[in-house]
N, C-alpha and C positions, 0 to 999 in steps of 0.2 A: 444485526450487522453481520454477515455471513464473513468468514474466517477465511483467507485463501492462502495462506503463510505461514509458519510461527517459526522463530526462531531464533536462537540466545536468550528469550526470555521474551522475546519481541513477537507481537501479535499484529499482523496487518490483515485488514479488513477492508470491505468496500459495502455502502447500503446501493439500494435499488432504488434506482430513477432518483438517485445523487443531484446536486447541481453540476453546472461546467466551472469551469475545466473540466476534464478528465484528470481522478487526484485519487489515492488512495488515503486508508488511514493509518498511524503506527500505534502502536500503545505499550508502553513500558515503564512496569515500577509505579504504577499514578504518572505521568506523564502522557502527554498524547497530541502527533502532531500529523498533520493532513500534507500530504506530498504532493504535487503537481507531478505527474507523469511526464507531459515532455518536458516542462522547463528544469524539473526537479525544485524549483522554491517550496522552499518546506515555511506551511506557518503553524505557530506553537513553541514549545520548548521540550528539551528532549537531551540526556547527555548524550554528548559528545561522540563519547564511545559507540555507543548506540545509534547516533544520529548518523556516523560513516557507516554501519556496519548495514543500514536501511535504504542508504544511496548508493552503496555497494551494488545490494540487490536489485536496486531499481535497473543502474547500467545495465545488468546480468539480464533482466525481465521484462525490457521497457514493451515488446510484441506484446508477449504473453497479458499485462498491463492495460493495454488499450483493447486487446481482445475482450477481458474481462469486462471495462468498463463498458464495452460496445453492449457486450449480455445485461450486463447490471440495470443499462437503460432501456430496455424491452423485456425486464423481469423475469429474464429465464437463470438458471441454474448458473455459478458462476464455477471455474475452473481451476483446481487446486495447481498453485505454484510449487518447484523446487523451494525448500528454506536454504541459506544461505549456509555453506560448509566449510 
């Protein structure tokens, strides 16, 4: 699952040739939850804290997001994102 993120502890990921939606992954602490790009519906569990600071970054990266996942499903190289400051 190639890394395109990390930060406060927070590690988001996307795999290659994923299903749809377009979604990324989060993963914190043993936690870990799948985010919907545009809707933002996140399924999993995840604190709180953590779970804003991920939806944050979504708002902040929603392009950069869907470009990724565009590459993800044609298995090319995916594109490292700003972490959230």
């Amino acid at each position: 699952m190639p890394e395109i993120s990390r930060f406060l502890g927070i590690v988001i990921a996307m795999y290659w040739s994923d299903h749809a939606p377009p979604h990324f992954h989060a993963k914190y602490n043993g936690f870990e939850v799948t985010v919907d790009i545009e809707s933002g519906i996140v399924r999993g569990r995840f604190p709180k804290r953590a779970l804003r600071a991920v939806l944050d970054w979504l708002d902040l990266h929603k392009e950069e997001l869907l470009e990724d996942w565009r590459l993800a499903q044609q298995d090319e190289p995916l594109n490292p994102i700003e972490p959230l400051e």
